[in-house]
Backbone and ligand atoms as CSV (ligand in chain L), in Angstrom:
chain,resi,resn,atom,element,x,y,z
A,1,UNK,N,N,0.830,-1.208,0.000
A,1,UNK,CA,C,0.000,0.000,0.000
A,1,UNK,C,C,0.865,1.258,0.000
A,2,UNK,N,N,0.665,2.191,-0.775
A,2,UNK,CA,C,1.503,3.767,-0.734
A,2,UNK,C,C,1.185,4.661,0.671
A,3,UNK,N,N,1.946,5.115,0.818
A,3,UNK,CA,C,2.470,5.652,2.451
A,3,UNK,C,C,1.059,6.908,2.172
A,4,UNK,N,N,1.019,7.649,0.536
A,4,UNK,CA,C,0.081,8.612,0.587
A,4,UNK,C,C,-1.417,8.308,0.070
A,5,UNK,N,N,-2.435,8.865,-0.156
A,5,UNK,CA,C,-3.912,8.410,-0.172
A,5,UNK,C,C,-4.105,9.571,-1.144
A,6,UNK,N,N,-4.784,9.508,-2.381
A,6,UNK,CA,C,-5.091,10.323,-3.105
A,6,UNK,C,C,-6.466,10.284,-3.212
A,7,UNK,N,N,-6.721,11.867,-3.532
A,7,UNK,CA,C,-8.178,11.767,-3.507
A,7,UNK,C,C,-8.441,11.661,-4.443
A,8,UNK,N,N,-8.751,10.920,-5.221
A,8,UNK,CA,C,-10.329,10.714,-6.036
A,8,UNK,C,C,-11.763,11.042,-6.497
A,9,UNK,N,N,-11.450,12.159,-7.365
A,9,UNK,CA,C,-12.962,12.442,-7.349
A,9,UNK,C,C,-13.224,13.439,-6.056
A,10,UNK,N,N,-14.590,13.953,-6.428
A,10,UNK,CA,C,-14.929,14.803,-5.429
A,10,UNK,C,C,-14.549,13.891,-3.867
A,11,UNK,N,N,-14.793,15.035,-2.641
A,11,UNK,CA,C,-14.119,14.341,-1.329
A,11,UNK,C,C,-15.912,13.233,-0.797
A,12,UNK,N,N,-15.305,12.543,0.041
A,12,UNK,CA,C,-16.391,11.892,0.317
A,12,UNK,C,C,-17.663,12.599,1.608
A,13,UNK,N,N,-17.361,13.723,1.895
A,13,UNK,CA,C,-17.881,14.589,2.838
A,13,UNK,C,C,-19.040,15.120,1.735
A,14,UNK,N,N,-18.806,15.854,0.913
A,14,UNK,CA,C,-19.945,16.016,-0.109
A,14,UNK,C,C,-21.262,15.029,-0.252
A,15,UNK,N,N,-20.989,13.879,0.625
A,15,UNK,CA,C,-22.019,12.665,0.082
A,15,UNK,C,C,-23.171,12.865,1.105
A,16,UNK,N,N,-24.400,13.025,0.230
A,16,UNK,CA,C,-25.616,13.237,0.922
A,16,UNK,C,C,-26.664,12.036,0.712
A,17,UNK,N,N,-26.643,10.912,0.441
A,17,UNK,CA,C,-26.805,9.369,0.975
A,17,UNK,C,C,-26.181,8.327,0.716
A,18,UNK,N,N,-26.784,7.546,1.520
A,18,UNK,CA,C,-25.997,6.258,1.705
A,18,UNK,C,C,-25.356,5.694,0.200
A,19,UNK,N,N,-26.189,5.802,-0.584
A,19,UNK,CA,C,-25.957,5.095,-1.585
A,19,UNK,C,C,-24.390,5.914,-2.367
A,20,UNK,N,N,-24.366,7.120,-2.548
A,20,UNK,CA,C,-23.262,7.743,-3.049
A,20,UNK,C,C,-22.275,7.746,-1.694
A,21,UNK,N,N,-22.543,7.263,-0.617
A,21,UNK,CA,C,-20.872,6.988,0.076
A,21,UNK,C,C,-20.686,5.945,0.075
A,22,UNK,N,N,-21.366,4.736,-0.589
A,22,UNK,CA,C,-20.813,3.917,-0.740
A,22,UNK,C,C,-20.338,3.565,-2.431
A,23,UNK,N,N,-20.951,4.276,-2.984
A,23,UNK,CA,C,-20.100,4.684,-4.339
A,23,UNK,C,C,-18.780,5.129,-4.106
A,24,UNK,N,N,-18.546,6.400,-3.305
A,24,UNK,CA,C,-17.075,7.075,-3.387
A,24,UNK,C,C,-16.317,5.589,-2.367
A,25,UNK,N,N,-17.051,4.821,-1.560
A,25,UNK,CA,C,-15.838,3.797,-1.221
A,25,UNK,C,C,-15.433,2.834,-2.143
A,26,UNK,N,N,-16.738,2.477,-3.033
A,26,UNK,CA,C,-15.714,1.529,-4.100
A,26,UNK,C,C,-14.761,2.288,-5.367
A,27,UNK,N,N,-15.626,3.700,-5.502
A,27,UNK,CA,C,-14.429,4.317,-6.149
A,27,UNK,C,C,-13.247,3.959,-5.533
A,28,UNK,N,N,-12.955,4.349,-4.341
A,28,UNK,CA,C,-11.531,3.949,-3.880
A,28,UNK,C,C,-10.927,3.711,-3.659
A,29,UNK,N,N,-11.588,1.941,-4.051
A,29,UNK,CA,C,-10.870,0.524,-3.718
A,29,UNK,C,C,-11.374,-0.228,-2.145
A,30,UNK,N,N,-12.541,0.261,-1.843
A,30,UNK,CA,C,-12.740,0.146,0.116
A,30,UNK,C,C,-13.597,-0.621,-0.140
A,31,UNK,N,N,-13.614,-1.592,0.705
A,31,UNK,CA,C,-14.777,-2.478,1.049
A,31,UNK,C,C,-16.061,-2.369,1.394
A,32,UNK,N,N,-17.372,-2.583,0.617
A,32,UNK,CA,C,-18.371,-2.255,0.773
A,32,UNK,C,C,-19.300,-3.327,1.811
A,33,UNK,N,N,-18.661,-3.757,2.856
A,33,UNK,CA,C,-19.244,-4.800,3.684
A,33,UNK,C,C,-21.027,-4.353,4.306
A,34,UNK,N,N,-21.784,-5.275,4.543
A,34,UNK,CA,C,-22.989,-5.366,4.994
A,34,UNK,C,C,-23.397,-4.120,6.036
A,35,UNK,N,N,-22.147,-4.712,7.061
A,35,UNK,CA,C,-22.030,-3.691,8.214
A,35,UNK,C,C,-21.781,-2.045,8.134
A,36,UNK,N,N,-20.552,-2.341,6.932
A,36,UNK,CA,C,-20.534,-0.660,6.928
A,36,UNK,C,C,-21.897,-0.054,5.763
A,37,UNK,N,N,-22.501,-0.909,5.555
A,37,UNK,CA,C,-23.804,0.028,5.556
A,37,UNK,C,C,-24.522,0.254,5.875
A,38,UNK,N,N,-24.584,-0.719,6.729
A,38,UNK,CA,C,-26.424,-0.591,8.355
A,38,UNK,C,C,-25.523,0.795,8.737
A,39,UNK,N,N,-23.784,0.974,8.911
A,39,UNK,CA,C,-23.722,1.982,9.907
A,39,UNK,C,C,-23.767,3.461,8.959
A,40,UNK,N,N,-23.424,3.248,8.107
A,40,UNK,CA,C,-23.787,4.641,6.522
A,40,UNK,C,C,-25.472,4.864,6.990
A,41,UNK,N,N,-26.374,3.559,7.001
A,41,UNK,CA,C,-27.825,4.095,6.848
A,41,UNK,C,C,-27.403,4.508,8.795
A,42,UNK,N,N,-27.059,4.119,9.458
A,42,UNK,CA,C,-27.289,4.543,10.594
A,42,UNK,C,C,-26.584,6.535,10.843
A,43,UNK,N,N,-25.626,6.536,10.232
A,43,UNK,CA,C,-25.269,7.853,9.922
A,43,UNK,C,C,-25.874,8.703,9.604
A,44,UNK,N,N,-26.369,8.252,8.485
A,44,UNK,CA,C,-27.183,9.346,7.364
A,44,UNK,C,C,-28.720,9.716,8.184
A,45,UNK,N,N,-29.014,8.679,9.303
A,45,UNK,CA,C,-30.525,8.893,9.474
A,45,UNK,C,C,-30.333,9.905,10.231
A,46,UNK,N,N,-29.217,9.544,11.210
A,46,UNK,CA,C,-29.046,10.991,12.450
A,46,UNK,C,C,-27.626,11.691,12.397
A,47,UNK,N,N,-27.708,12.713,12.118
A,47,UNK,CA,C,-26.546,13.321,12.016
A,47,UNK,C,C,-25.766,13.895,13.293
A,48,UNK,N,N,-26.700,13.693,14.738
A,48,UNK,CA,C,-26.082,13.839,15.506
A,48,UNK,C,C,-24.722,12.982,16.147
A,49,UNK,N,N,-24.035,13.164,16.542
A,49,UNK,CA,C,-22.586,12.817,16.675
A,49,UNK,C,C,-23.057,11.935,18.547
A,50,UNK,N,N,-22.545,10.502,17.843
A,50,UNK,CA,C,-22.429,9.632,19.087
A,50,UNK,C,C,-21.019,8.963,19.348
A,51,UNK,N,N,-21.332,8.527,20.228
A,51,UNK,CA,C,-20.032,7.414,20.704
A,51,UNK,C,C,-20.094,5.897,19.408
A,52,UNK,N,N,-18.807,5.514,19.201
A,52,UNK,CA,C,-18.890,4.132,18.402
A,52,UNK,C,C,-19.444,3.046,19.332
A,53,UNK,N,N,-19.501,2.751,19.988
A,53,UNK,CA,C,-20.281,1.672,21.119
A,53,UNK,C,C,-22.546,2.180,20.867
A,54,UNK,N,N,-22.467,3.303,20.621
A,54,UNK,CA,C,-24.316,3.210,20.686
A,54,UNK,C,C,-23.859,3.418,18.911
A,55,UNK,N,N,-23.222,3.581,18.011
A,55,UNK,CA,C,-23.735,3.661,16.472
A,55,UNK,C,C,-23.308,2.033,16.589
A,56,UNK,N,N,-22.991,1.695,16.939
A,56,UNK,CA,C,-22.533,-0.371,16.981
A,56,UNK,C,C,-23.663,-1.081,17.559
A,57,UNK,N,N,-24.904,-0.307,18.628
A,57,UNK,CA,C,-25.824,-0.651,19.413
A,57,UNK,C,C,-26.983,-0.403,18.193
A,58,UNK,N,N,-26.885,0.546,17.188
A,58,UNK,CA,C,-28.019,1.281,16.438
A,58,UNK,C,C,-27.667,-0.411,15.036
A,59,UNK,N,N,-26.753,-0.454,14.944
A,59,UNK,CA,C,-26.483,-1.313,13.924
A,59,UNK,C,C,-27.267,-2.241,13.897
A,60,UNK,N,N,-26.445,-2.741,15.336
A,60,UNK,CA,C,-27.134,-4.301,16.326
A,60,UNK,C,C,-28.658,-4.360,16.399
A,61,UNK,N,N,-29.285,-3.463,16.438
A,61,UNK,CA,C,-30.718,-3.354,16.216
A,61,UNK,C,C,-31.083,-2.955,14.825
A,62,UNK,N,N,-30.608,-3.005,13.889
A,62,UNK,CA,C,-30.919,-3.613,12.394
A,62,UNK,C,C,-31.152,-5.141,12.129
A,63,UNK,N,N,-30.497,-5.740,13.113
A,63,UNK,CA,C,-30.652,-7.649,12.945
A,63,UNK,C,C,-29.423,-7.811,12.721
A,64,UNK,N,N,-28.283,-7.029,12.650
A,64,UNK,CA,C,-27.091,-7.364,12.292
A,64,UNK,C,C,-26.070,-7.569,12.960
A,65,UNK,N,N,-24.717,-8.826,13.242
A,65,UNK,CA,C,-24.586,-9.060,14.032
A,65,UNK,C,C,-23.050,-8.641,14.111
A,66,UNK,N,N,-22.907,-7.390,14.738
A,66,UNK,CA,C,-21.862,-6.293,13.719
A,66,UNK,C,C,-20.727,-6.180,15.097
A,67,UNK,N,N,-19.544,-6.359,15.328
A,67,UNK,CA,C,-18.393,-6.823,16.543
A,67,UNK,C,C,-18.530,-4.636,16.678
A,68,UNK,N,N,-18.495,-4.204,17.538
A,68,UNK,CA,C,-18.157,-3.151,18.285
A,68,UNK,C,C,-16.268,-2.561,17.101
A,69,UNK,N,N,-15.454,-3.702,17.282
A,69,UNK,CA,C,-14.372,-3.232,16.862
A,69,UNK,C,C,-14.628,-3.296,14.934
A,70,UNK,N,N,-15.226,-3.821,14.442
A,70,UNK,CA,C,-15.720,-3.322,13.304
A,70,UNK,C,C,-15.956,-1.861,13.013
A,71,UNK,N,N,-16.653,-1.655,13.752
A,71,UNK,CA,C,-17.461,0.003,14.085
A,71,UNK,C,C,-16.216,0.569,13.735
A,72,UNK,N,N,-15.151,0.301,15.013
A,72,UNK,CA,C,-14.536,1.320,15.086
A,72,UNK,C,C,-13.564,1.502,13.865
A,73,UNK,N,N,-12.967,0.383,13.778
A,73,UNK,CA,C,-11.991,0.244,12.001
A,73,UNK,C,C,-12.845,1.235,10.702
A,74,UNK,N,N,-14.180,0.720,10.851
A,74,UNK,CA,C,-14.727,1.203,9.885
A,74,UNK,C,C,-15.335,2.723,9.889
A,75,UNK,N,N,-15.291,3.445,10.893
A,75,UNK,CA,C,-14.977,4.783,11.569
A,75,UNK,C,C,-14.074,5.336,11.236
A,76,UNK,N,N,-12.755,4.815,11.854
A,76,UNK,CA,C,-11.623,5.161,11.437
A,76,UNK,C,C,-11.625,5.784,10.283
A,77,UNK,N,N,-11.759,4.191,9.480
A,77,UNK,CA,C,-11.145,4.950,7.568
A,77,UNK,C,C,-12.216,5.758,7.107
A,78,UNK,N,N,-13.705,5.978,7.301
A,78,UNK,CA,C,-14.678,6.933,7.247
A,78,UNK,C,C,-14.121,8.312,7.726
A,79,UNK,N,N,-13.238,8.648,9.070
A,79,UNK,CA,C,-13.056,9.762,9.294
A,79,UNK,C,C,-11.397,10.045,8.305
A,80,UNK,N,N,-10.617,9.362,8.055
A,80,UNK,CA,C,-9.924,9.010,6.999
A,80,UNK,C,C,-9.803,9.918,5.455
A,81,UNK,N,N,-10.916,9.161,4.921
A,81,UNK,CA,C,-11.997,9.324,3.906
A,81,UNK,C,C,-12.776,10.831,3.924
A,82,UNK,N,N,-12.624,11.856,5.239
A,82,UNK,CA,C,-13.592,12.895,5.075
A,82,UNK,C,C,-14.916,12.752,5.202
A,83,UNK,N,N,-15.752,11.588,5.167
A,83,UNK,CA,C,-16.704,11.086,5.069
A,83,UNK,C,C,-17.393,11.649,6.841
A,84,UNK,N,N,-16.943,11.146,8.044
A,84,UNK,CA,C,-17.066,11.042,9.251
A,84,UNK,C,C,-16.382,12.326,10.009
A,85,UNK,N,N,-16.742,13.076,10.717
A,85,UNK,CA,C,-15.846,13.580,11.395
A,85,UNK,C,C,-15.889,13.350,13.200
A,86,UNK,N,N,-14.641,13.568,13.935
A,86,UNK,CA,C,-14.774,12.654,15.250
A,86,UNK,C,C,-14.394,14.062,16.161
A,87,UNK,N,N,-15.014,14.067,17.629
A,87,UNK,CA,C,-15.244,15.224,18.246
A,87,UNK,C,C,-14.706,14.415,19.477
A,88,UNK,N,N,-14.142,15.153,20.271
A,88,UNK,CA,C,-13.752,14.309,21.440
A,88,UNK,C,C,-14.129,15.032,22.447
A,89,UNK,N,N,-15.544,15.120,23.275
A,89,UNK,CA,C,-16.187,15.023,24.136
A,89,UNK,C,C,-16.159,15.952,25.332
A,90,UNK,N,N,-15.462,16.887,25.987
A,90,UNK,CA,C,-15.038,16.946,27.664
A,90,UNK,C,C,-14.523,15.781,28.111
A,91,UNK,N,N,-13.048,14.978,27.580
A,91,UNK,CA,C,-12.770,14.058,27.998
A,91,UNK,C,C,-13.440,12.517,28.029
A,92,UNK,N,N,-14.743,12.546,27.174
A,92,UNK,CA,C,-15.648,11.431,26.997
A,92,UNK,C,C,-15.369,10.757,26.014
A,93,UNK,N,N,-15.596,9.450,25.485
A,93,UNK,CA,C,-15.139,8.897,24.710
A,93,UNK,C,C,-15.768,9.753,23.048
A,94,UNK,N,N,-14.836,9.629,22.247
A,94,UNK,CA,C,-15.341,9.848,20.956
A,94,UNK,C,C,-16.616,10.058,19.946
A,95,UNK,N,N,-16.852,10.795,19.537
A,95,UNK,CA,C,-18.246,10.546,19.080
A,95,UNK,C,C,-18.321,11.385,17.670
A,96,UNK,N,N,-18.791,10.561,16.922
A,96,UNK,CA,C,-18.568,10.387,15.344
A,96,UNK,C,C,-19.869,10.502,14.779
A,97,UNK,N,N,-19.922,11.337,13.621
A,97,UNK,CA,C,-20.934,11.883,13.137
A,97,UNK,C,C,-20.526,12.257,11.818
A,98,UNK,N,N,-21.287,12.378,10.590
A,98,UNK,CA,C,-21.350,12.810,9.380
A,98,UNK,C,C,-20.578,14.092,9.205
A,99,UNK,N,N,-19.521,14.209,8.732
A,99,UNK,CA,C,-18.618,15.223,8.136
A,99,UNK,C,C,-19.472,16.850,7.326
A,100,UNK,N,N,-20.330,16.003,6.738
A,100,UNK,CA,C,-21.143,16.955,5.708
A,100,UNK,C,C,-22.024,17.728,6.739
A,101,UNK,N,N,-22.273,17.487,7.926
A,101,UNK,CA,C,-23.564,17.609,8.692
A,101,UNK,C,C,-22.850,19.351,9.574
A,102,UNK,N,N,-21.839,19.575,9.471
A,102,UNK,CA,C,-21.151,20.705,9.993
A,102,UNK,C,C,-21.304,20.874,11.136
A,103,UNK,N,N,-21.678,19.808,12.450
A,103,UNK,CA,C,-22.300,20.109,13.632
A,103,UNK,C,C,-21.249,20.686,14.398
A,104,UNK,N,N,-22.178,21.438,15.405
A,104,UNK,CA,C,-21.462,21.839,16.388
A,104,UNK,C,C,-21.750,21.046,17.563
A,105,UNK,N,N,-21.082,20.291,18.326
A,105,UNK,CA,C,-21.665,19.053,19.297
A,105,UNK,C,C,-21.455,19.942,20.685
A,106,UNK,N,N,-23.043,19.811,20.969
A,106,UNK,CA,C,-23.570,19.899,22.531
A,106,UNK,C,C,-22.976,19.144,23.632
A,107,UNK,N,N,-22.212,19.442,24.146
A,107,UNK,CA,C,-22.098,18.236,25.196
A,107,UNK,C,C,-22.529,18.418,26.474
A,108,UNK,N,N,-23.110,17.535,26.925
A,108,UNK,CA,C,-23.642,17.718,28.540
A,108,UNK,C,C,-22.822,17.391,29.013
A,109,UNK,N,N,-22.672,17.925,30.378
A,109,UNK,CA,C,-21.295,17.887,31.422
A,109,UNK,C,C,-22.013,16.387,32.696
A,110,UNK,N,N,-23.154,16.665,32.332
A,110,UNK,CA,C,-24.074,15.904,33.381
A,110,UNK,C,C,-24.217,14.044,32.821
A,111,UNK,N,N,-25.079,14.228,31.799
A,111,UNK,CA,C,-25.428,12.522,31.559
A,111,UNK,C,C,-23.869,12.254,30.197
A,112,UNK,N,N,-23.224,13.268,29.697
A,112,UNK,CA,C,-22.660,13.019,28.766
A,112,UNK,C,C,-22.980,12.855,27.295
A,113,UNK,N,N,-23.824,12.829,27.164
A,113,UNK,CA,C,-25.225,13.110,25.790
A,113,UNK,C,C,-24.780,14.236,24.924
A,114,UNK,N,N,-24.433,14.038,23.646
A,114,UNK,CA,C,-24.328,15.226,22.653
A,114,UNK,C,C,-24.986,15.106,21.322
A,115,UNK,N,N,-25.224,16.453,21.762
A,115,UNK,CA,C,-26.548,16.619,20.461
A,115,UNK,C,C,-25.672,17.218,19.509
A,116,UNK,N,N,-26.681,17.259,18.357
A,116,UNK,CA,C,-25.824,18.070,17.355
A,116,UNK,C,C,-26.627,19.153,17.068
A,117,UNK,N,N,-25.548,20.314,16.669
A,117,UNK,CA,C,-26.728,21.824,16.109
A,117,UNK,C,C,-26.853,21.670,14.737
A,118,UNK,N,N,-27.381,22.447,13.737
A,118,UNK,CA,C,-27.432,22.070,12.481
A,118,UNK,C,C,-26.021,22.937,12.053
A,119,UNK,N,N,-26.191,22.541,10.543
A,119,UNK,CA,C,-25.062,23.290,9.826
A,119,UNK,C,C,-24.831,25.050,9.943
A,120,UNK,N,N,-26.266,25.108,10.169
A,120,UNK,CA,C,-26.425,26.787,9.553
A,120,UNK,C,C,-25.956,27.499,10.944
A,121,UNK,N,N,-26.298,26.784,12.221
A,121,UNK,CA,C,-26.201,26.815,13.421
A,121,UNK,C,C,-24.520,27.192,13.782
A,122,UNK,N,N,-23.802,25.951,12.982
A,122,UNK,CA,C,-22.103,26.032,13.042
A,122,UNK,C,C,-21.834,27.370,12.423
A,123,UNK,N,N,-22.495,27.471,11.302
A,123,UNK,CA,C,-21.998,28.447,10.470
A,123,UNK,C,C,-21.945,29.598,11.480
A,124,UNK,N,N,-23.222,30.343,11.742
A,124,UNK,CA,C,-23.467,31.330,12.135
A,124,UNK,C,C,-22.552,31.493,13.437
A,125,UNK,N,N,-21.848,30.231,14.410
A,125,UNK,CA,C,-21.167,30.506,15.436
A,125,UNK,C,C,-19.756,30.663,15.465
A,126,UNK,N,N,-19.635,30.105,13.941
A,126,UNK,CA,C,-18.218,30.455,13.483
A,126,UNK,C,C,-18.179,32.050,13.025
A,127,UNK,N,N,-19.107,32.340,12.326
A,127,UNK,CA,C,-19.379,34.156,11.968
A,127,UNK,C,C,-19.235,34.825,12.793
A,128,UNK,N,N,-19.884,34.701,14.524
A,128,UNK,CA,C,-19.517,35.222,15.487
A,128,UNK,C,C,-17.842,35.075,16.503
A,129,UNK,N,N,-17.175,34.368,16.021
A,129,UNK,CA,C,-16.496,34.169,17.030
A,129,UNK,C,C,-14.977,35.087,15.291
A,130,UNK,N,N,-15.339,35.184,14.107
A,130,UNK,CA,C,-14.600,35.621,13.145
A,130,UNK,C,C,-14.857,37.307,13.469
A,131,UNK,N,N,-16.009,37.682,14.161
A,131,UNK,CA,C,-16.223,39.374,13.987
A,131,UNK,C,C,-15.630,39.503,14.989
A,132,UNK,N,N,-15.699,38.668,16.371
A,132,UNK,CA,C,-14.598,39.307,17.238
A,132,UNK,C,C,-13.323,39.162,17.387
A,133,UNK,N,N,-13.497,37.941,16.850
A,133,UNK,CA,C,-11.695,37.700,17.227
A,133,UNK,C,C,-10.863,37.692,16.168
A,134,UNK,N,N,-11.395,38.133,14.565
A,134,UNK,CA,C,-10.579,37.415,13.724
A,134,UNK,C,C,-10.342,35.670,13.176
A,135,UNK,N,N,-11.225,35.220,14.085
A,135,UNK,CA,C,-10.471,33.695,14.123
A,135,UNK,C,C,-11.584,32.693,13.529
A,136,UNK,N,N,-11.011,32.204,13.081
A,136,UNK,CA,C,-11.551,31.358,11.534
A,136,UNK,C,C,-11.954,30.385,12.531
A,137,UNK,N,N,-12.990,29.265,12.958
A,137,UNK,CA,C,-13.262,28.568,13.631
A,137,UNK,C,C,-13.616,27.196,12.715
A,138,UNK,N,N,-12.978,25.721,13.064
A,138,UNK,CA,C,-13.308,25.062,11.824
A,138,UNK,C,C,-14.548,24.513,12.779
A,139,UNK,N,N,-15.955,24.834,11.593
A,139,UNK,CA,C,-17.114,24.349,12.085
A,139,UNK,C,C,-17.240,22.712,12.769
A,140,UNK,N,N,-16.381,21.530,11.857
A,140,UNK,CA,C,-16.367,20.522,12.014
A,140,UNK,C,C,-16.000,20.313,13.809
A,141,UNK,N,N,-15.542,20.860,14.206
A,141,UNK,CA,C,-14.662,20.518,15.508
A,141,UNK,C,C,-14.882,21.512,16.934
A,142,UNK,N,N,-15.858,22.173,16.389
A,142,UNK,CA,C,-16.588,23.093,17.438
A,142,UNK,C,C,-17.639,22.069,18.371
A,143,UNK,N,N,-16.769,22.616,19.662
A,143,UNK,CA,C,-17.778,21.458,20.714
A,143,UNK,C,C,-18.442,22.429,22.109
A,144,UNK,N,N,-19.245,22.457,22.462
A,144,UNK,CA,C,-19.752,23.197,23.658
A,144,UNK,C,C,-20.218,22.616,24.770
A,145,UNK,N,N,-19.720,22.500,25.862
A,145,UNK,CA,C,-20.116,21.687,27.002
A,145,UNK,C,C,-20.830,22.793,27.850
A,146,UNK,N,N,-21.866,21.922,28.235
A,146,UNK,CA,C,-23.240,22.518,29.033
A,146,UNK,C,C,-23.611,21.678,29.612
A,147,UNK,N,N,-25.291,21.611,29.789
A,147,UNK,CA,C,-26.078,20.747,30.383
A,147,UNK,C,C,-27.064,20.948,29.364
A,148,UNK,N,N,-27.766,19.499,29.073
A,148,UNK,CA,C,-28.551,19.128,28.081
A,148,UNK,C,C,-29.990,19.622,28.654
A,149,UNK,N,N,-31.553,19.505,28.214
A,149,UNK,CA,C,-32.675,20.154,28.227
A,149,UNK,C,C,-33.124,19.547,29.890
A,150,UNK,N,N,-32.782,17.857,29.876
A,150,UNK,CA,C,-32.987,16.940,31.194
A,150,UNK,C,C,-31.830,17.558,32.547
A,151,UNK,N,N,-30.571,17.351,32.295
A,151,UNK,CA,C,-30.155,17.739,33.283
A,151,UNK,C,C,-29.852,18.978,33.813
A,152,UNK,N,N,-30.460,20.090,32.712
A,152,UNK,CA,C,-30.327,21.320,33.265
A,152,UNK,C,C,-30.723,21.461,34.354
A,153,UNK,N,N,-32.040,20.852,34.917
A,153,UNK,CA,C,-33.039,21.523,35.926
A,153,UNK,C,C,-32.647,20.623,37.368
A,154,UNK,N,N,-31.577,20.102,36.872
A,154,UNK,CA,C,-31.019,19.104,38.092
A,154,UNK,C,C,-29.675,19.493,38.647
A,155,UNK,N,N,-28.751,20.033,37.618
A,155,UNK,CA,C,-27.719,20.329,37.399
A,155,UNK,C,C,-26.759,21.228,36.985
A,156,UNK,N,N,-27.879,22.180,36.186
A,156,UNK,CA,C,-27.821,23.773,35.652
A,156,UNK,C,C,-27.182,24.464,36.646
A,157,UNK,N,N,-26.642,25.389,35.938
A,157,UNK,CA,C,-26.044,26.660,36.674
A,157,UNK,C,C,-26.801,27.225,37.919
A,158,UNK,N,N,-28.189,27.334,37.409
A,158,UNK,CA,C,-28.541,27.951,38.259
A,158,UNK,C,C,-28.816,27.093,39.646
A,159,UNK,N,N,-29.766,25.989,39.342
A,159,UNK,CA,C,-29.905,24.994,40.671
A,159,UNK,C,C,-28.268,24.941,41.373
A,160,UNK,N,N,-27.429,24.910,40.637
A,160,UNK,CA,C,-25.801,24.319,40.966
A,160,UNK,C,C,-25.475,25.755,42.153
A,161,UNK,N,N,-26.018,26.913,41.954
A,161,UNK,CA,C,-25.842,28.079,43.179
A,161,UNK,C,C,-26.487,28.142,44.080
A,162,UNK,N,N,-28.179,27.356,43.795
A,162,UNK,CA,C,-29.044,27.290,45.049
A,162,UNK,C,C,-28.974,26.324,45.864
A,163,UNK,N,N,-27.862,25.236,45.793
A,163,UNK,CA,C,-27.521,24.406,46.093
A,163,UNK,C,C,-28.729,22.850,45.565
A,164,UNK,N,N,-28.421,22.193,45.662
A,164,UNK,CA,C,-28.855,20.738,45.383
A,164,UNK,C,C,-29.876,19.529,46.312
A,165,UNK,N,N,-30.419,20.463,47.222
A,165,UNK,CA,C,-31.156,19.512,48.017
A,165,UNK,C,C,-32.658,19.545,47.932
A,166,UNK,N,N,-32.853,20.406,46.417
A,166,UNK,CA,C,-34.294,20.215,46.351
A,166,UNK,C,C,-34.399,19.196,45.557
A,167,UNK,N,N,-35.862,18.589,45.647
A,167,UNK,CA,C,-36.399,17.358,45.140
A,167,UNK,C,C,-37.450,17.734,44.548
A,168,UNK,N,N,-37.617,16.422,42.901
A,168,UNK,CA,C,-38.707,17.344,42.460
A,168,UNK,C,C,-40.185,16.588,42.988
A,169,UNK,N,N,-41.138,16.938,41.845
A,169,UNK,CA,C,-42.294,16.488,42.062
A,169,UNK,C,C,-42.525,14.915,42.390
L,1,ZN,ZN,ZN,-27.567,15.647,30.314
């Protein structure tokens, strides 16, 4: 195999379904296995950015009987490929999501749960952070740790000053 990887054709991040990313993989000599397409249709359905252990759980509930370290190989050369891009958490394990999808990943500080914002969402927070600072922000890799819609009201800023010993309903 050559030490360098040429691209081929448009990049595989451009691909807006399943069926054309798995075109640009046999364009490029890659294996079009069963699995890596329950996890392409599992990609494409949600563009929010998870851990490889629940997109290996989303698979597994297709009927397919898909090893966890599959996932991750086949992740790998997806984020590789441009296809995938991988966000690394507040120290939480990895979580991989559609390249094309431009998210900006939510992360809760509380259950660990990250959502994704939309593209236009990245865009516009990269626009803001370019008027003040100058600074080009790459949308792909923008991550924000918070508290998600559930553990806000448990865990939020604000309960987190009134202290923690109320209980709810
Ligand atoms: Zn949460």
């Amino acid at each position: 195999m050559a030490g360098q990887e040429r691209q081929a054709g448009p990049t595989l991040a451009g691909c807006r379904t399943v069926e054309e990313a798995l075109a640009g993989l046999r364009l490029r000599g890659r294996r079009c296995t069963q699995a890596r397409r329950l996890l392409l249709e599992a990609l494409f359905r949600d563009p929010a950015h998870r851990s490889a252990g629940g997109l290996a759980q989303e698979v597994r509930a297709s009927g397919a009987g898909v090893h966890v370290s599959t996932v991750y190989r086949s992740l790998d050369e997806f984020v590789r490929l441009g296809l995938v891009s991988r966000t690394y958490a507040g120290g939480g394990p990895a979580a991989y999501g559609l390249a094309s999808a431009g998210l900006v990943s939510l992360v809760c500080k509380q259950c660990g749960s990250v959502t994704g914002g939309s593209a236009e969402f990245a865009g516009e927070l990269a626009g803001v952070f370019m008027t003040a600072y100058g600074f080009a922000v790459d949308p792909q890799c923008l991550t924000v740790a918070g508290w998600c819609s559930s553990c806000r009201v448990t865990a939020g800023p604000e309960t987190a000053s009134a202290g923690s010993s109320r209980s709810g309903p």
